[in-house]
DRENDO-1510 file (C-alpha; in Angstrom, 1 decimal, always signed):
<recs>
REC; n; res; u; v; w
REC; 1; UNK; -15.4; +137.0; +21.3 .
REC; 2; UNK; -11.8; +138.2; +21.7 .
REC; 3; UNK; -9.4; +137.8; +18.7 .
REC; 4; UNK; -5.6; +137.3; +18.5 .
REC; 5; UNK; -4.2; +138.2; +15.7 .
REC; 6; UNK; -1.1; +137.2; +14.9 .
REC; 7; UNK; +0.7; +133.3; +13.6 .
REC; 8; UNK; +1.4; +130.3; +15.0 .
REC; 9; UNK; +5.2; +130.5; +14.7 .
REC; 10; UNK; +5.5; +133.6; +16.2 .
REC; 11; UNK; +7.3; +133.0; +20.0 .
REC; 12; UNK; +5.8; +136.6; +21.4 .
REC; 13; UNK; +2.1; +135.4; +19.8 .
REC; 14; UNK; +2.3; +131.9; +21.6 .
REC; 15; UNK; +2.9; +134.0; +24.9 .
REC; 16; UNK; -0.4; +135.7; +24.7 .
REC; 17; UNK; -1.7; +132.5; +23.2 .
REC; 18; UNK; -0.9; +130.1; +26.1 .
REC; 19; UNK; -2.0; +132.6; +28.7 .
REC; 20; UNK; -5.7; +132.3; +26.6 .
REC; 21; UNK; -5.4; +128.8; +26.7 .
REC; 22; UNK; -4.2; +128.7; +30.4 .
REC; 23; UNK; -6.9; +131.2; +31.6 .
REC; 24; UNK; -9.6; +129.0; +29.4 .
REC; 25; UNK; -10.5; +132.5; +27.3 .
REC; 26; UNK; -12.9; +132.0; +24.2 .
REC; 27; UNK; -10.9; +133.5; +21.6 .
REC; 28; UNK; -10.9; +133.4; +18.0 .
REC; 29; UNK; -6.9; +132.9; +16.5 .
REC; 30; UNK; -7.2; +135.2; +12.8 .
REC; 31; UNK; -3.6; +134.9; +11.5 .
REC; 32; UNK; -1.9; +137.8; +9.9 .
REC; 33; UNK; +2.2; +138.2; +8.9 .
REC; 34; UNK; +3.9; +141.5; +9.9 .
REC; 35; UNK; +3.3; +144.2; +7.4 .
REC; 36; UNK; -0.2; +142.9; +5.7 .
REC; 37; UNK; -2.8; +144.6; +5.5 .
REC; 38; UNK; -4.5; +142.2; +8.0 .
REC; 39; UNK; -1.9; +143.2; +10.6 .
REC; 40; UNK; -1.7; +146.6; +10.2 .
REC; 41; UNK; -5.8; +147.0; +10.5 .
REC; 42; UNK; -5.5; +146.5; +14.2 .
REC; 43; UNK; -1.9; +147.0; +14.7 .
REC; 44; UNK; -0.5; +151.0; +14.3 .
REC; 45; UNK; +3.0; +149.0; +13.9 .
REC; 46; UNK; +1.7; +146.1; +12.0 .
REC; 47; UNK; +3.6; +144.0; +14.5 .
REC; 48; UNK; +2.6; +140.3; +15.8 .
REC; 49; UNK; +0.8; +139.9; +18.2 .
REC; 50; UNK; -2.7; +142.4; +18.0 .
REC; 51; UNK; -5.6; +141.7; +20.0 .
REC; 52; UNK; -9.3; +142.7; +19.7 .
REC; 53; UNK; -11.0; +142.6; +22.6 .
REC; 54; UNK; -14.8; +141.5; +23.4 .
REC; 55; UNK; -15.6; +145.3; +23.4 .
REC; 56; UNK; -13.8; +145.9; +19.9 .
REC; 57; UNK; -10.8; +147.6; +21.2 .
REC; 58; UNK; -7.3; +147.1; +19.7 .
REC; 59; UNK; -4.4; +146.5; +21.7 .
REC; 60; UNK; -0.5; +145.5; +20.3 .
REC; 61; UNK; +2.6; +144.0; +22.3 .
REC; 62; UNK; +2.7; +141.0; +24.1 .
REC; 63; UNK; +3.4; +142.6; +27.1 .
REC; 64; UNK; +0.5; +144.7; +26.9 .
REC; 65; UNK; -1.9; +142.1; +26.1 .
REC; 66; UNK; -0.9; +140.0; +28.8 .
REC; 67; UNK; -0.9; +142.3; +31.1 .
REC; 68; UNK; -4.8; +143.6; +29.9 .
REC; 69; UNK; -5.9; +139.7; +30.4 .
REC; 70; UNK; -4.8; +139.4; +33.9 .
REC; 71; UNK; -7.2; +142.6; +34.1 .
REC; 72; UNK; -9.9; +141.4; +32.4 .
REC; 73; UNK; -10.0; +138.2; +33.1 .
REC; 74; UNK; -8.2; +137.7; +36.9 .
REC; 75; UNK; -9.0; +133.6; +37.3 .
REC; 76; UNK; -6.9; +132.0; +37.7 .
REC; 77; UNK; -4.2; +134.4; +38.2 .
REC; 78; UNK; -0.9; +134.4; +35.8 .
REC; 79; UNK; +0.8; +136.6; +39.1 .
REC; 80; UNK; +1.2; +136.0; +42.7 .
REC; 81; UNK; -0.9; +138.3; +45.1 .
REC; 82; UNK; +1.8; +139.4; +47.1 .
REC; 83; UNK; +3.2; +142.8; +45.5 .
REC; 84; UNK; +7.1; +141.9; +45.9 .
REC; 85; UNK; +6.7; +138.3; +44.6 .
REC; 86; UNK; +4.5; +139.9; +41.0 .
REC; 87; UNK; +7.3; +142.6; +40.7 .
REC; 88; UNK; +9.9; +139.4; +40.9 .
REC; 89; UNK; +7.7; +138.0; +37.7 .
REC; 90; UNK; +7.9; +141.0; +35.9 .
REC; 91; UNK; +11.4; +141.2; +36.5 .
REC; 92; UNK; +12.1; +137.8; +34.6 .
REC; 93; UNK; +9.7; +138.6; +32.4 .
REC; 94; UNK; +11.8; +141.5; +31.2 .
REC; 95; UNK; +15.2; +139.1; +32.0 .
REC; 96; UNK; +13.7; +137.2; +29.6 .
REC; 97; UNK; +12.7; +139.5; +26.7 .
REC; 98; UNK; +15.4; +142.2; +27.2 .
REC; 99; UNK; +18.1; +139.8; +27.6 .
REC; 100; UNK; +17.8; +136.5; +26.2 .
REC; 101; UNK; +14.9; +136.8; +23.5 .
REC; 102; UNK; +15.9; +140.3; +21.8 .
REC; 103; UNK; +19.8; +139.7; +21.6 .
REC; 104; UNK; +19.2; +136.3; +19.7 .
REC; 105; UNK; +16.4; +137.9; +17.7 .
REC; 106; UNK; +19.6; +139.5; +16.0 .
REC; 107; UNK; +20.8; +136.3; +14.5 .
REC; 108; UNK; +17.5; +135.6; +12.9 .
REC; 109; UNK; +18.4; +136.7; +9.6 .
REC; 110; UNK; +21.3; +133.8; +9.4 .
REC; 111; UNK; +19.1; +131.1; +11.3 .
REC; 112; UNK; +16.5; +131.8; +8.5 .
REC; 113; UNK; +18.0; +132.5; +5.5 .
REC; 114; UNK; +21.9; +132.5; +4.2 .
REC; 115; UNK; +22.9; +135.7; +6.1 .
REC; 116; UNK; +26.6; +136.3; +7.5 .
REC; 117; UNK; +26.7; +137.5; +10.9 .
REC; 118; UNK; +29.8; +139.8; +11.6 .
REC; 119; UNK; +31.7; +138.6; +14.0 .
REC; 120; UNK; +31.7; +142.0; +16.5 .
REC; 121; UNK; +27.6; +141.0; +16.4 .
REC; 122; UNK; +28.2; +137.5; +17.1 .
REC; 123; UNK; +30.5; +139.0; +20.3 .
REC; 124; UNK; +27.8; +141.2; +21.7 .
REC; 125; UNK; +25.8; +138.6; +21.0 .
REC; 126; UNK; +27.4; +136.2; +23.2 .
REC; 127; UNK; +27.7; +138.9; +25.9 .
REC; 128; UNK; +23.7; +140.1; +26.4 .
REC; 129; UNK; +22.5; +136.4; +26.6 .
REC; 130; UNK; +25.7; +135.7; +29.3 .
REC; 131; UNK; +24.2; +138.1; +31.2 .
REC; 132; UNK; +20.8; +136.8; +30.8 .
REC; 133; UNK; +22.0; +133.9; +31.9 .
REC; 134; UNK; +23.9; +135.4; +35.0 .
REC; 135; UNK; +20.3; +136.7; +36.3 .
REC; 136; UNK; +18.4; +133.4; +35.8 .
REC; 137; UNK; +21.0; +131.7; +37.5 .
REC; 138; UNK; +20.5; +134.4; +40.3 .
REC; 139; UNK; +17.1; +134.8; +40.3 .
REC; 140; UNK; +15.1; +131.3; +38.7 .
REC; 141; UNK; +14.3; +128.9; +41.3 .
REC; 142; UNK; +12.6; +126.0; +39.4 .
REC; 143; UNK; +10.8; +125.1; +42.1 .
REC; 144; UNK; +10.1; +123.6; +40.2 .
REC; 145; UNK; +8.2; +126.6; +37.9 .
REC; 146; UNK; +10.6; +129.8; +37.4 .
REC; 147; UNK; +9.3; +131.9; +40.4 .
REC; 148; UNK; +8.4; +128.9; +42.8 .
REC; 149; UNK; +5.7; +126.8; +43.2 .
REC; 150; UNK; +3.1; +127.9; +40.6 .
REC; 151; UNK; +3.1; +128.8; +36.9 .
REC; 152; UNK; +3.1; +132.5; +36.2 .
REC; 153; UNK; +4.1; +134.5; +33.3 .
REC; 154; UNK; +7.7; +134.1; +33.7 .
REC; 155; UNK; +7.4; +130.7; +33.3 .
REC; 156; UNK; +5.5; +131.7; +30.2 .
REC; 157; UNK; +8.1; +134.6; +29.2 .
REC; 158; UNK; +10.9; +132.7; +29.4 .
REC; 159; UNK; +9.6; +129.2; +27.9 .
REC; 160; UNK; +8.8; +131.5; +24.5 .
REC; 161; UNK; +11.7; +133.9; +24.8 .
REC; 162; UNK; +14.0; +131.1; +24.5 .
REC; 163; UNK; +12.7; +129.4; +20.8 .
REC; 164; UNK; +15.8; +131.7; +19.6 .
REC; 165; UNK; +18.5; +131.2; +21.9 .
REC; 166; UNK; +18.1; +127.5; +21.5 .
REC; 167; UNK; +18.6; +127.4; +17.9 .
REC; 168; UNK; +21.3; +130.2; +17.6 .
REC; 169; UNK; +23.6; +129.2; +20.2 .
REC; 170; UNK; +24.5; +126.0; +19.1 .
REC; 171; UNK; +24.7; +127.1; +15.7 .
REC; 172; UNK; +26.4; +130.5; +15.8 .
REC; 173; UNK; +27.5; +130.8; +19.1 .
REC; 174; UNK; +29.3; +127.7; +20.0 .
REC; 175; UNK; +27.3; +128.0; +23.3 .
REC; 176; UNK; +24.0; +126.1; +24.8 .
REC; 177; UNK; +21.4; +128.0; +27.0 .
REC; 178; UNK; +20.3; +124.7; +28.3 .
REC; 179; UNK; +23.9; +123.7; +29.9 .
REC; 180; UNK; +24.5; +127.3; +31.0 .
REC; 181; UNK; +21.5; +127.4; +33.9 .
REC; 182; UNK; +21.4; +124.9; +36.0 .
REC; 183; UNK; +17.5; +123.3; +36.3 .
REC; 184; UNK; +16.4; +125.2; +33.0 .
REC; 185; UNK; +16.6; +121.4; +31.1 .
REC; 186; UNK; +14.4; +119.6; +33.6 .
REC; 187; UNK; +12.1; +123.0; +33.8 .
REC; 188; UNK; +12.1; +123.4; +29.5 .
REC; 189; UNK; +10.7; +119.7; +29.7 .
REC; 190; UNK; +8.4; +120.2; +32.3 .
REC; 191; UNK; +7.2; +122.9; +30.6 .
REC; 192; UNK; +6.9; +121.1; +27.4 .
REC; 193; UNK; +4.2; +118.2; +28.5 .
REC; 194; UNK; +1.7; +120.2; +29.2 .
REC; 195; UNK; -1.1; +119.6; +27.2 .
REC; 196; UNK; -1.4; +123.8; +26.1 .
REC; 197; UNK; +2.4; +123.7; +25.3 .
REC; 198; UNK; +2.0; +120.7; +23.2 .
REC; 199; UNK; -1.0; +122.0; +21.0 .
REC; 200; UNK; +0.6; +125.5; +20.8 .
REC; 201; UNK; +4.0; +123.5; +19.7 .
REC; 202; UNK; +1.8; +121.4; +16.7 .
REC; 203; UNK; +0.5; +124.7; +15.4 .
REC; 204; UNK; +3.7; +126.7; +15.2 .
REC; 205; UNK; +5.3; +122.9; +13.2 .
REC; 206; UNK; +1.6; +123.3; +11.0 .
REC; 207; UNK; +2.3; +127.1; +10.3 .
REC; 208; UNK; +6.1; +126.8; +9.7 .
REC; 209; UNK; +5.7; +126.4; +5.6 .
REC; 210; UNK; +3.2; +129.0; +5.2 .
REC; 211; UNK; +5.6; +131.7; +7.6 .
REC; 212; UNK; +8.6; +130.3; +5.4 .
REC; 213; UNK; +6.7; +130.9; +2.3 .
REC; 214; UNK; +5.4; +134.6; +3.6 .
REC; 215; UNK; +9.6; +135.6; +4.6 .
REC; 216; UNK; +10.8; +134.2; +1.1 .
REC; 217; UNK; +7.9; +136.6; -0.8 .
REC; 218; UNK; +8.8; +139.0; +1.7 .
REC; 219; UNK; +12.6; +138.8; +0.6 .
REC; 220; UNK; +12.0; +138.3; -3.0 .
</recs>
């Protein structure tokens, strides 16, 4: 059976984990903190997520391990048929990650701990997830799912990549992702009912001491 290893409170392991759930892929969850021994056994960069597959090989980053289950498992299908319509998924994937996920990742340290964030960092801050927001605004059509009428990755991308942006930009940036795109509200709670975002959302509240514990030992 395929593993994912990786925890519960981790935005890019709930990626790969709701495209297992979507996909209905027997897997076994084994959950490891970035830097254990656990992680780096099957990760070279001890990152979250890792993935043994049913053949024993070990794969890191989400991207990757999304991409190897639409492979090895094609039904039902996480990417349109049509060639231009999957490369317009894999471009919000990326809008997603590149530009809305990653920028806010850099106010982490103040969302989780005491940290100061310098104001120039708050500015280019601001600036990356404006432009991620430019492109959604361009290129989402919540339709009502991200790329049209069915769920796909980007849906999946995006409904992960923004955990962050939704807590920092009210609290650091004076700014809210969910007022700046027009449809992304009534599309986040769409997204939310589902039954696979609702048991995904319970284990990242169940797993939230245990990470906090881990980062505070981490720290100490």
């Amino acid at each position: 059976m395929l593993t994912l290893h990786g925890f519960p409170f981790s935005n890019y392991h709930n990626i790969v984990k709701h495209a297992l759930l979507y996909k209905g892929i027997p897997f076994e969850e084994q959950i490891a903190y970035p830097g254990s021994n656990e992680l780096m056994a099957v990760s070279p960069a001890g990152k979250a997520p890792a993935m043994t597959t049913e053949s024993g090989t070990q794969l890191s980053e989400s991207s990757v391990l999304v991409e190897y289950l639409e492979d090895a498992y094609p039904e039902p299908s996480l990417f349109p048929a049509e060639p231009d319509a999957k490369a317009q998924v894999r471009q919000l994937m990326k809008i997603s990650e590149l530009y809305l996920e990653l920028p806010a990742r850099r106010l982490l340290p103040a969302l989780l701990g005491n940290a100061t964030i310098h104001d120039s960092t708050l500015a280019e801050v601001r600036a990356t997830l404006d432009r991620g927001t430019r492109c959604l605004i361009e290129l989402a059509r919540f339709s009502p799912f991200v790329a049209g009428n069915e769920l796909t990755l980007a849906d999946i991308y995006l409904r992960y990549a923004l955990s962050i942006p939704k807590m920092a930009g009210p609290a650091h940036l004076e700014w809210n992702v969910m007022e700046a795109v027009p449809g992304l509200a009534a599309w986040d709670a769409m997204m939310a009912e589902s039954g696979i975002s609702k048991s995904i959302d319970a284990d990242m509240r169940a797993n939230t001491a245990d990470f906090m514990a881990h980062v505070t030992g981490s720290q100490g």
